[in-house]
C-alpha positions as CSV (number, residue, x, y, z in Angstrom):
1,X,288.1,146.8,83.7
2,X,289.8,149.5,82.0
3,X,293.7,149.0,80.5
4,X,295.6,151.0,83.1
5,X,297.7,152.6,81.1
6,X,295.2,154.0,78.5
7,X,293.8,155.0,82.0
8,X,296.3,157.0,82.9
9,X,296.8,159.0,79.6
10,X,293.4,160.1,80.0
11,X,293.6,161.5,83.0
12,X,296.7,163.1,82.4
13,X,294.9,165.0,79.4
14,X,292.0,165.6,81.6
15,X,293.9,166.8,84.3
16,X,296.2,168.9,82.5
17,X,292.7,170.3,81.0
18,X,291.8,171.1,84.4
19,X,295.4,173.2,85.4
20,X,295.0,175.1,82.1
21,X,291.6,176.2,83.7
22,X,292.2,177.0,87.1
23,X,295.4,178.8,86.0
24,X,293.3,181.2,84.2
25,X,290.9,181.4,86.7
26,X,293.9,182.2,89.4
27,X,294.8,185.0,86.9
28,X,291.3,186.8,86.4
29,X,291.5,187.0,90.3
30,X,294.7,188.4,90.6
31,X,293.7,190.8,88.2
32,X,290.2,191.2,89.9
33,X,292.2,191.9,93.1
34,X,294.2,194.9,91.3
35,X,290.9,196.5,90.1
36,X,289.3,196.4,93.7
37,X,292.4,197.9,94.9
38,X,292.4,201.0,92.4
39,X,288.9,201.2,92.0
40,X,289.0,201.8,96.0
41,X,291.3,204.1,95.6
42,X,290.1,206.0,93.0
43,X,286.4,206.1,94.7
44,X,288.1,207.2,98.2
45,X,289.8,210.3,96.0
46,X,286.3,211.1,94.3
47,X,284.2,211.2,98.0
48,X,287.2,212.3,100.3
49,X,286.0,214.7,102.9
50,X,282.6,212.7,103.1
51,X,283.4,210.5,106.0
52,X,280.1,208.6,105.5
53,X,280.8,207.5,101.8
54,X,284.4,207.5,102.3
55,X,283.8,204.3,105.2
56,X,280.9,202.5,102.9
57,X,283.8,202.3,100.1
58,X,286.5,200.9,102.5
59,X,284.4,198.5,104.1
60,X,282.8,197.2,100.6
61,X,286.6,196.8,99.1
62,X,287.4,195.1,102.3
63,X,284.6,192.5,101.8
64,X,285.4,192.3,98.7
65,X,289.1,191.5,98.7
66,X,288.4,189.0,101.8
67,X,286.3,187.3,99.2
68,X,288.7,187.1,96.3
69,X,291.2,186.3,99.0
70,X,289.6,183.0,99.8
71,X,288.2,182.3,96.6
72,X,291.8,182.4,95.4
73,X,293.6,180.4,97.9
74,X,290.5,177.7,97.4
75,X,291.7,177.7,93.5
76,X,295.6,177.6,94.5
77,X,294.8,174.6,97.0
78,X,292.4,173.2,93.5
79,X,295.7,173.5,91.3
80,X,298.2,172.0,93.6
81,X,295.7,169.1,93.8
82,X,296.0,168.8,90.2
83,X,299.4,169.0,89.4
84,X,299.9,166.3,92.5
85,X,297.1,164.0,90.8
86,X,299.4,164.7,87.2
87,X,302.7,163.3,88.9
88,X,300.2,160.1,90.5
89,X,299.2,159.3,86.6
90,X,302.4,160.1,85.6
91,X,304.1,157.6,88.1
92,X,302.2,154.9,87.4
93,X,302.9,155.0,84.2
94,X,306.8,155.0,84.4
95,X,305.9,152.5,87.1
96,X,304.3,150.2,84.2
97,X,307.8,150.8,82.4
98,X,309.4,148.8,85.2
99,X,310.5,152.7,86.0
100,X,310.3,152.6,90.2
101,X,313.7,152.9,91.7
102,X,313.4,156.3,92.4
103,X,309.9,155.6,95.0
104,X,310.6,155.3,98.9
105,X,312.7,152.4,99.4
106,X,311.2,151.3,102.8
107,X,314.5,150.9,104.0
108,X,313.5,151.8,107.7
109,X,311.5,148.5,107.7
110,X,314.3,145.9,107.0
111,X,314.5,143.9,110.0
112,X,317.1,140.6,109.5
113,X,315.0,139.3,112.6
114,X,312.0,138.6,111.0
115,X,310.2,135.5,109.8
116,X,310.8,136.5,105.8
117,X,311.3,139.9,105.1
118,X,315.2,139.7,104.8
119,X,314.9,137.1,102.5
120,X,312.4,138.0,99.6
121,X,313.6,141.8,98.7
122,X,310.7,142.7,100.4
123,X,312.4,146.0,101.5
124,X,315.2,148.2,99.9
125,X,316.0,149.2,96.2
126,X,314.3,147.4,93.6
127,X,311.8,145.6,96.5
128,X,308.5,144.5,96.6
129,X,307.4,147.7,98.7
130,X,309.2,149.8,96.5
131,X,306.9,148.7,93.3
132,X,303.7,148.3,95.6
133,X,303.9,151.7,97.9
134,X,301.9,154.4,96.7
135,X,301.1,156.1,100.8
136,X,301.0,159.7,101.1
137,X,301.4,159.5,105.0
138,X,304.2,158.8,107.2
139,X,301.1,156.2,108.9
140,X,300.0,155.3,106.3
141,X,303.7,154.1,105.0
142,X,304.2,152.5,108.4
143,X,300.9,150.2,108.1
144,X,301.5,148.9,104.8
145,X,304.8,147.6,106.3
146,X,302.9,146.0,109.1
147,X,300.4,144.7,107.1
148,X,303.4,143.1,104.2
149,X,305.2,141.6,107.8
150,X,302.7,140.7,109.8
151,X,302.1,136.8,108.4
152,X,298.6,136.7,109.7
153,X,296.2,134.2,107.8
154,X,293.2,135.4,109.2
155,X,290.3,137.7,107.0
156,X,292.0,136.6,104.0
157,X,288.3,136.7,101.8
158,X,287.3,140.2,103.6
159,X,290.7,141.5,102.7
160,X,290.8,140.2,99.2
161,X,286.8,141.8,98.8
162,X,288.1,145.2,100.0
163,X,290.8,145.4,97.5
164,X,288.9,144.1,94.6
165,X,286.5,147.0,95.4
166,X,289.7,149.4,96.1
167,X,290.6,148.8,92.7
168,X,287.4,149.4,91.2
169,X,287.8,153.2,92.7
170,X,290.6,154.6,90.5
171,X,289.5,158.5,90.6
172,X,288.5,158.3,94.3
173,X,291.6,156.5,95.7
174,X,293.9,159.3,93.5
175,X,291.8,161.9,94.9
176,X,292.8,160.9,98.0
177,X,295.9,159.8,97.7
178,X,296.1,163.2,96.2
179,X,294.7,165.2,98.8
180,X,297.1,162.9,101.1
181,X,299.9,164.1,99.4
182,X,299.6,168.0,100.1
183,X,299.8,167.0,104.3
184,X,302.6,168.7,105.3
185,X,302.9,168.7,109.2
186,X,305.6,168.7,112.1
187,X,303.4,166.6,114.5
188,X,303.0,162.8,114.2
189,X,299.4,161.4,114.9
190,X,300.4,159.7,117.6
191,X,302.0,162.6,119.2
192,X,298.6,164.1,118.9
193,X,296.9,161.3,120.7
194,X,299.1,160.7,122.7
195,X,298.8,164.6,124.3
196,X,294.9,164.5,124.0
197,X,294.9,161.4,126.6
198,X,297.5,162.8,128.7
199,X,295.8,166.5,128.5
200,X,293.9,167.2,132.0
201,X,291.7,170.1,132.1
202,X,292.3,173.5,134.3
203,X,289.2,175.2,133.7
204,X,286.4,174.0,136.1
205,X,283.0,174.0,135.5
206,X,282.4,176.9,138.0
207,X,285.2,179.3,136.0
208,X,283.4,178.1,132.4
209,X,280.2,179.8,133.4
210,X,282.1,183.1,135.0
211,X,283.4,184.6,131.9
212,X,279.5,184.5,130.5
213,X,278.8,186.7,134.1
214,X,281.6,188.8,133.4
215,X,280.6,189.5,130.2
216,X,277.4,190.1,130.8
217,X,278.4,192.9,133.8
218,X,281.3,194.4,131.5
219,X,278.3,195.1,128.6
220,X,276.7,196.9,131.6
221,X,279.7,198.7,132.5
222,X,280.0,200.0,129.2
223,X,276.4,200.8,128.4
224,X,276.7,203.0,131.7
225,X,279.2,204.8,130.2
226,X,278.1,205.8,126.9
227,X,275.5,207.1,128.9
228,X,277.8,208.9,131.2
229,X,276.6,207.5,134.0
230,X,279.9,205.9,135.1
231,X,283.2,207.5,134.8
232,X,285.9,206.0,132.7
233,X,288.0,205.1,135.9
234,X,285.5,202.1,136.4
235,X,285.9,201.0,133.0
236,X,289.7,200.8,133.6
237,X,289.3,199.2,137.0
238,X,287.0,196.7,135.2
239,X,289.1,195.8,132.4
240,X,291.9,195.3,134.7
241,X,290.1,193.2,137.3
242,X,289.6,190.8,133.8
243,X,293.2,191.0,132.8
244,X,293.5,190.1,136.6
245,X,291.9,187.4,136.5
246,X,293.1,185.9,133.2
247,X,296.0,186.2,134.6
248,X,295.7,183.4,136.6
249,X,295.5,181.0,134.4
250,X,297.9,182.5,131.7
251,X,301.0,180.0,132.3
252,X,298.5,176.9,131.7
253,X,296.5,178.9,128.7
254,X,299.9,179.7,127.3
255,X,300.6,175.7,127.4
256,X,297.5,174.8,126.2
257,X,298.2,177.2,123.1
258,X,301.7,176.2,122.5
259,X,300.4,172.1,121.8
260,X,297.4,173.7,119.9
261,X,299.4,175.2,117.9
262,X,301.4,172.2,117.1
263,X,297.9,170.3,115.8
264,X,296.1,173.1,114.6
265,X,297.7,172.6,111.0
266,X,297.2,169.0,111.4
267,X,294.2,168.7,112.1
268,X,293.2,171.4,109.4
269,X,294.5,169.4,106.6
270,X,293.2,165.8,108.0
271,X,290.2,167.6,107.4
272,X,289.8,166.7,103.9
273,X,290.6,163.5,103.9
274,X,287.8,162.6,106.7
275,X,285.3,165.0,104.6
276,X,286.6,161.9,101.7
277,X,286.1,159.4,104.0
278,X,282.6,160.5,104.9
279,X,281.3,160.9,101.5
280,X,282.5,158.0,100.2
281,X,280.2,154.7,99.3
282,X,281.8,151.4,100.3
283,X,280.1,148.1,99.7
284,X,282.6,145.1,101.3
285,X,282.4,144.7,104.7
286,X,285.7,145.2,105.8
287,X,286.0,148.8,104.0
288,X,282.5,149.9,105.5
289,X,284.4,148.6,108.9
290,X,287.0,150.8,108.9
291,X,285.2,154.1,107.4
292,X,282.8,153.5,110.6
293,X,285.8,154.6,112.8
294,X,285.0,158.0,111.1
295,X,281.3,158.0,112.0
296,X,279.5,159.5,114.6
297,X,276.0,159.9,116.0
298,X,276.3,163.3,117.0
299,X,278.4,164.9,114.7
300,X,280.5,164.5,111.6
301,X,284.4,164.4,112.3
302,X,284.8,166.5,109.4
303,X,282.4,168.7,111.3
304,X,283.8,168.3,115.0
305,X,287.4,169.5,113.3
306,X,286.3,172.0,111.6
307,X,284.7,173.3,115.2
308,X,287.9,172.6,117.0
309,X,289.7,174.6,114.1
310,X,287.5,178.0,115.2
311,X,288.3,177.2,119.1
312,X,292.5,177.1,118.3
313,X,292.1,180.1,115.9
314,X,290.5,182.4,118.5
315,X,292.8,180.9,120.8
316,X,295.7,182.6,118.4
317,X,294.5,185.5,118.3
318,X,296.1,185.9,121.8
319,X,299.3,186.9,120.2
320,X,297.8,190.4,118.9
321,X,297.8,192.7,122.1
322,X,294.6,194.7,121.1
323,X,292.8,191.5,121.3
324,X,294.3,190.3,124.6
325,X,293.4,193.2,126.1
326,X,290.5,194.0,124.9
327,X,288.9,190.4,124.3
328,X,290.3,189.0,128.3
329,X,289.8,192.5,130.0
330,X,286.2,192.6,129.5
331,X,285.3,189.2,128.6
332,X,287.6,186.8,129.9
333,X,287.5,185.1,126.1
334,X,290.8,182.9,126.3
335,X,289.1,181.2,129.8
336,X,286.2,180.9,127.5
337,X,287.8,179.5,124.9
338,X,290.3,177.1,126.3
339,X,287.0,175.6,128.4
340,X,285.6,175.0,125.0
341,X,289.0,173.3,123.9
342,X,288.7,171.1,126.8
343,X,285.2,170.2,126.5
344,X,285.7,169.5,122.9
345,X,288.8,166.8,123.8
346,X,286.7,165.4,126.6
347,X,283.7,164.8,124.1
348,X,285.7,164.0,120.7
349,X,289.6,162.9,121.9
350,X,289.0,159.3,122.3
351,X,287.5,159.3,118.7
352,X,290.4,161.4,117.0
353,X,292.3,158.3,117.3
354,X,290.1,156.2,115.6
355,X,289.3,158.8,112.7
356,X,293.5,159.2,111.8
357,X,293.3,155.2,112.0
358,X,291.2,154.9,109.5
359,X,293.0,157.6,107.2
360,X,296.1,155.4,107.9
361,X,294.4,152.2,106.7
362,X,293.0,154.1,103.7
363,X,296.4,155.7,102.8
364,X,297.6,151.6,102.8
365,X,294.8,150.1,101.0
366,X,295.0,152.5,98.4
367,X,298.4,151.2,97.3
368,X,297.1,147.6,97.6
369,X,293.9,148.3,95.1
370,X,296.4,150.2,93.4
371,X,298.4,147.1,92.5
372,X,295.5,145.3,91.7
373,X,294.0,147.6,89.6
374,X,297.4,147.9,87.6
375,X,298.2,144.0,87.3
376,X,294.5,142.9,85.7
377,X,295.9,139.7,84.7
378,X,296.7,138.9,88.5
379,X,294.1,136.3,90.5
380,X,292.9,136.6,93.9
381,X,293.7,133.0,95.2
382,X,290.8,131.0,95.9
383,X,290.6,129.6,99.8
384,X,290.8,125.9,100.3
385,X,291.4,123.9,103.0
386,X,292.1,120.7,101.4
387,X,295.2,118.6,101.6
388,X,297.4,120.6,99.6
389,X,298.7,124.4,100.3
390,X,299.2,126.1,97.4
391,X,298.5,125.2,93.3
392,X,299.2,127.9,90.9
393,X,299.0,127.6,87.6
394,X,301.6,129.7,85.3
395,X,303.2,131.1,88.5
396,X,305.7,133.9,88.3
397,X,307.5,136.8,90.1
398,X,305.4,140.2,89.7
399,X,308.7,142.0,90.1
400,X,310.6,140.4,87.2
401,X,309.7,141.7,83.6
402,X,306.3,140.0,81.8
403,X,308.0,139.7,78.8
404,X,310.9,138.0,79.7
405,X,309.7,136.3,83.0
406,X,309.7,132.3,82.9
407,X,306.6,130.9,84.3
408,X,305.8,127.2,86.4
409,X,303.3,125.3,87.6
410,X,303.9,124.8,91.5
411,X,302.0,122.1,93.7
412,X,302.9,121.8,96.8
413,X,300.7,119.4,99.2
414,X,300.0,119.5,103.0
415,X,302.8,118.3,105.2
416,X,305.1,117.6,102.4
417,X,308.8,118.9,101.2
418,X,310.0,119.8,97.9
419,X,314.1,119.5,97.6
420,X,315.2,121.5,95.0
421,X,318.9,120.8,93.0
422,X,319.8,122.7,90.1
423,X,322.8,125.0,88.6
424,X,324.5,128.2,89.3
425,X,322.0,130.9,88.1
426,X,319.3,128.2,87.1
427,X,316.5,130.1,89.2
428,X,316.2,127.8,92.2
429,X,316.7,131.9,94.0
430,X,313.8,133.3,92.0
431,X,311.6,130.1,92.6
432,X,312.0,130.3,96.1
433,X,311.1,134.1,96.2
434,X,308.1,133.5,93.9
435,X,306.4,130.6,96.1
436,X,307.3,132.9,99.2
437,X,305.8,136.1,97.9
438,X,303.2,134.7,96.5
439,X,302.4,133.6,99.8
440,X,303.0,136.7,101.6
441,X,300.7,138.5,98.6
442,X,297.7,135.8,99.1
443,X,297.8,136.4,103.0
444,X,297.5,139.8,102.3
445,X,294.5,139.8,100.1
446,X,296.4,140.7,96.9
447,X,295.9,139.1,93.2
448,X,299.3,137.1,92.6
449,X,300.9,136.9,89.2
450,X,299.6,133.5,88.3
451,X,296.4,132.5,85.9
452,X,294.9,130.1,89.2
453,X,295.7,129.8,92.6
454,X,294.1,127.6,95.0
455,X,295.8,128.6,98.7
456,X,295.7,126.9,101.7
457,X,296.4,129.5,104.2
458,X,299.9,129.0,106.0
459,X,302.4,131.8,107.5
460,X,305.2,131.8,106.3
461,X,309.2,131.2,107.4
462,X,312.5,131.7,105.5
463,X,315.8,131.2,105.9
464,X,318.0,132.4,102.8
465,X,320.0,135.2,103.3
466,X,322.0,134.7,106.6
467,X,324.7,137.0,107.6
468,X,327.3,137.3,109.9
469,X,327.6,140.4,112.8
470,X,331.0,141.4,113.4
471,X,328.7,143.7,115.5
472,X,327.6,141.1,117.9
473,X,330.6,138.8,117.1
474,X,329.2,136.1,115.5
475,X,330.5,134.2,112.9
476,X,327.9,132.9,109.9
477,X,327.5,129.4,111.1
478,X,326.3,130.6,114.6
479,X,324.1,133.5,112.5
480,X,322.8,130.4,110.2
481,X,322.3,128.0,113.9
482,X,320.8,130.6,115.6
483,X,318.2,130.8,112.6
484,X,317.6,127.4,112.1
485,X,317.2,127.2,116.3
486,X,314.5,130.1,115.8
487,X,312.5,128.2,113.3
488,X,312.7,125.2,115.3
489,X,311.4,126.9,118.4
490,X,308.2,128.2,115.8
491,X,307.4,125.2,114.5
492,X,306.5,124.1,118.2
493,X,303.7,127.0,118.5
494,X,302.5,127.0,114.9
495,X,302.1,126.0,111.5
496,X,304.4,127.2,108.7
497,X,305.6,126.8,105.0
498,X,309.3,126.9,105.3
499,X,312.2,128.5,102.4
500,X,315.0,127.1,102.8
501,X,318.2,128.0,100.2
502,X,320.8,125.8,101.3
503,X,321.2,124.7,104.9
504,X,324.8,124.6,107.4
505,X,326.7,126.8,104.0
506,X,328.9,127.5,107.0
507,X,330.2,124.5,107.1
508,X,332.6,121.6,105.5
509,X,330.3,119.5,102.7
510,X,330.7,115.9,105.0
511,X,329.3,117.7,108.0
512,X,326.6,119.8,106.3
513,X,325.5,116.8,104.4
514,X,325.0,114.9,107.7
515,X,323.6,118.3,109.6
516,X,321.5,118.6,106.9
517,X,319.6,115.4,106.4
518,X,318.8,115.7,110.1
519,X,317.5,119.3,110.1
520,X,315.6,118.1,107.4
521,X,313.9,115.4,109.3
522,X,313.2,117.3,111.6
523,X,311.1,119.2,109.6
524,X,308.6,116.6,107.9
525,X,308.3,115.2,111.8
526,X,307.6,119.0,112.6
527,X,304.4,118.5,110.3
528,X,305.9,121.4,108.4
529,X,305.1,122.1,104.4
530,X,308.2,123.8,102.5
531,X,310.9,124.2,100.1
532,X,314.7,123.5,100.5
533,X,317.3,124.5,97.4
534,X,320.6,123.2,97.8
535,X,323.4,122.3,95.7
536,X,324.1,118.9,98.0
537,X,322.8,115.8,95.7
538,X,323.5,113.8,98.8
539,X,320.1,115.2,100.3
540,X,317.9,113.8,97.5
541,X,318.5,110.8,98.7
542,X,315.9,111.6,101.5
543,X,313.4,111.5,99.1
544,X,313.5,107.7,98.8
545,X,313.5,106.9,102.6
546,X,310.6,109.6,103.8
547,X,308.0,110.0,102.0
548,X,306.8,113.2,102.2
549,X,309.9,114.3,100.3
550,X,310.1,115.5,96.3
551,X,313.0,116.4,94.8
552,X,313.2,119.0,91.8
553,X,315.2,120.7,90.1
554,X,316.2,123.5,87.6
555,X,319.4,122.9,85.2
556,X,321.3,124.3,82.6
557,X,322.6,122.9,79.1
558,X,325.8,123.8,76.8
559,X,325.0,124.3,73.7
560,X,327.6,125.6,70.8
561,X,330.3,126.3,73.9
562,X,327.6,128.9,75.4
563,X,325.6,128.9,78.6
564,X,321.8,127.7,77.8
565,X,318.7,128.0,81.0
566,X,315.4,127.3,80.3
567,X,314.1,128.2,83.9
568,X,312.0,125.4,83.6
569,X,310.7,123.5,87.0
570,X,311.5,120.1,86.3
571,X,310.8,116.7,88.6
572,X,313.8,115.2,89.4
573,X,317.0,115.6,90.2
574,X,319.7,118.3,88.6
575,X,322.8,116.1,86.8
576,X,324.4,119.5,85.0
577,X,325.9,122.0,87.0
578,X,328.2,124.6,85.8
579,X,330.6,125.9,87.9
580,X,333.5,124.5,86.4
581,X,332.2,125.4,83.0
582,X,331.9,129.3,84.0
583,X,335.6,129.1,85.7
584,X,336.8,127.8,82.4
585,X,334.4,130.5,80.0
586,X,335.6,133.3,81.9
587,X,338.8,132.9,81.8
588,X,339.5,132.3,85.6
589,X,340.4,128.7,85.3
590,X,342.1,126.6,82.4
């Protein structure tokens, strides 16, 4: 696999190539665009007066510019492409540089509610998200949440096989994430859906086949005039019996128009990303699963938009008066076209759903083989279902810096509990949020910073970070009961690997110790697995009376009057703790 960051450097010179090129290119066309233009007027001076000529000219510069036209807005749409695939390369890079605090902060997602993602920084500045989230869409975005929260244990192979392969794809996921990045609509896609299953057709099959009638009799009408054999009274009369009748159904055409409108940019731009979708190769199951959802018998989605696209531009061009005169009076064309409309949502809506789906879960995925691709040194956990639930070897937090970051061996079995003693600033916090995000990360399908894992599959259940609500009026004990009443109530429906940093803080040390050891047994009887951290010594003493208790710990030394951590994960139990000793340091305390 290539280094990612000698990766990026190369496509930043390629790229950079590329915008050099196309900026040139955009230049010879503006330039081109000048000559037409004065070469047309130059050639209309030269044959004036000769009517014949003087039209040929006109209507060869008009093809002409039309060409240039959209030859140039395909280059402009080529560079802005380019320069968005630049800042991608670019951001990964600063991204490398532990450089990310200026990426979406998921923010929106925090929910103090949920099983674990309050406690682990999985949301917010300097969060997990933060350094994992590379969507483009707003869907896209909101699925990689889902899919970090969710604490499903299911698929965990298939998920692991479509990121591996994810990763592989460098060029093709920036493409699209690239592409992604240039969707600018007002419309959410399920506000699209959502109208296409509510939408009920007003054209009936009867009034689809009229305007074809109509048309046919208003060619008539016409050809009887050029050959005078019709006055132009009739014409009038005919052209007005159309607007007539067009008028009928203008309210519901208008409607129709004013949602089109809405999707017509949307689905213009989606476009591109399904054409992506379609020509892409995918080898693991659950990859070739998902790109399905854009696969039809009958016609390619990329295709089927691309019709719809014609349908809602002729539907436009009801807003120029020439046309909706003209176009309705003598061939009832906005009837025709808004039975078109309807027969196109009645054979491709229920589909349109499935097709932004699967943009969605390729706009996520992308950030997950993202992070695999850039962290080469991760492993994908290898499934077990042994006696044990998680063994990593050289385990540490991928947030924290590689150079710096302390790493432990962890082995935690089935059914058992691991109480963990230590310090002030030891790293009993980090440990906790390693084990918990590693196991988040594994259930996910993501390579975890560790050189072997062997995982046990096992939601997962915190409690760390408990606050009060002067909102709801609730002090932090009842916020920290109410918690540890939730977890209870879970532990009866399912299995789960519990993270516990301290237990009853809201209360006085004789009552929490007693609270404690109690809560605690009810865990192991709950058939739980888990970690507590506490700063209570009184709960070791658990460990020699139920055996499916371990005590750990982390400390701290003083060496030369300083402050000395190792970060080490010892056996045992913590005998230097250093409160007093950072009262006295910093000046607080004699």
């Amino acid at each position: 696999m290539a280094d990612p960051i000698s990766f990026y450097h190369h496509q930043i010179k390629a790229h950079t190539a590329q915008l050099l090129k196309v900026k040139k290119q955009l230049l010879a066309y503006s330039m081109l665009r000048l000559v037409v233009f004065l070469l047309t007027v130059f050639a209309v001076y030269l044959f004036f007066g000769e009517v014949k000529w003087v039209i040929a000219i006109v209507l060869v510069a008009i093809a002409a510019f039309i060409y240039l036209v959209s030859r140039q807005t395909d280059l402009q749409y080529r560079r802005d492409t380019i320069v968005a695939l630049l800042k991608i390369n670019q951001t990964e890079i600063e991204v490398k540089q532990r450089r990310y605090f200026q990426l979406p902060k998921g923010n929106e997602y925090k929910d103090a509610a949920h099983y674990f993602s309050q406690d682990i920084d999985l949301f917010g500045r300097g969060s997990f998200y933060q350094y994992l989230n590379r969507t483009a869409l707003q869907e896209g975005s909101d699925l990689l949440a889902a899919l970090l929260t969710e604490n499903a244990i299911d698929q965990i192979g298939a998920k692991q096989k479509a990121i591996e392969e994810l990763s592989e794809m460098a060029e093709w996921r920036q493409e699209f994430s690239a592409t992604a990045s240039l969707v600018k609509t007002g419309v959410r896609t399920e506000e699209i859906t959502a109208w296409l299953e509510r939408n009920r057709p007003f054209v009936s099959q009867l009034m689809g086949r009229i305007p074809k009638l109509f048309s046919v009799l208003s060619v008539s009408v016409l050809a009887l005039l050029f050959f005078n054999l019709l006055p132009g009274s009739v014409l009038l009369f005919w052209s007005m019996l159309g607007l007539a009748i067009s008028l009928v159904f203008t309210k519901k055409i208008t409607k129709l128009s004013i949602h089109i409108s809405k999707i017509k940019s949307t689905f213009y731009q989606y476009n591109k990303l399904l054409i992506l979708l379609e020509d892409a190769v995918f080898k693991s199951p659950l990859l070739q699963e998902k790109q399905k959802l854009v696969a039809n018998e009958h016609i390619k989605p990329s295709q089927a938009i691309k019709e719809l696209s014609t349908l809602l531009n002729a539907l436009d061009n009801n807003n120029n008066i020439f046309y909706l005169i003209f176009a309705n009076g003598l061939f009832l064309q906005s009837i025709t076209t808004s039975y078109k409309i309807e027969k196109w949502i009645e054979k491709n809506g229920k589909d349109v759903k499935k097709w932004f789906n699967s943009i969605a879960f390729f706009d996520a995925y992308n950030s997950l083989g993202n992070f695999a691709f850039n962290h080469p040194g991760y492993t994908y956990p290898s499934l077990s279902d042994k006696d044990f639930v998680l063994q990593s070897v050289q385990a540490g937090h991928p947030l924290l810096d590689p150079g710096k970051s302390v790493l432990n061996d962890i082995q935690i079995g089935k059914e058992r509990f691991f109480i963990i003693t230590g310090a002030n600033m030891a790293g009993k916090s980090t440990f906790l949020r390693t084990v918990s995000l590693q196991i988040v990360m594994a259930n996910v399908g993501l390579p975890v910073c560790a050189e072997k894992v062997v995982y046990n599959p096992v939601k997962l259940m915190t409690s760390m970070r408990t606050t009060d609500s002067l909102t709801d009026n609730e002090s932090y004990f009842f916020s920290e009961l109410k918690r540890l009443q939730f977890m209870v109530e879970e532990l009866k429906k399912d299995t789960y690997f519990i993270v516990l940093d301290e237990i009853l803080k809201g209360t006085n040390s004789t009552d929490k110790a007693i609270g404690s050891r109690k809560f605690v047994e009810k865990l192991v009887a709950s058939k739980a697995t888990g970690i507590i951290a506490t700063h209570d010594l009184s709960l070791c003493g658990a460990a020699k009376e139920i055996p499916q208790i371990e005590n750990f710990y982390f400390d701290a030394q003083i060496i030369a009057n300083e402050l000395y951590f190792d970060y080490a994960f010892k056996k045992g139990i913590c005998q230097n703790m250093n409160a007093s000793f950072l009262l006295k340091k910093m000046g607080i305390t004699d």
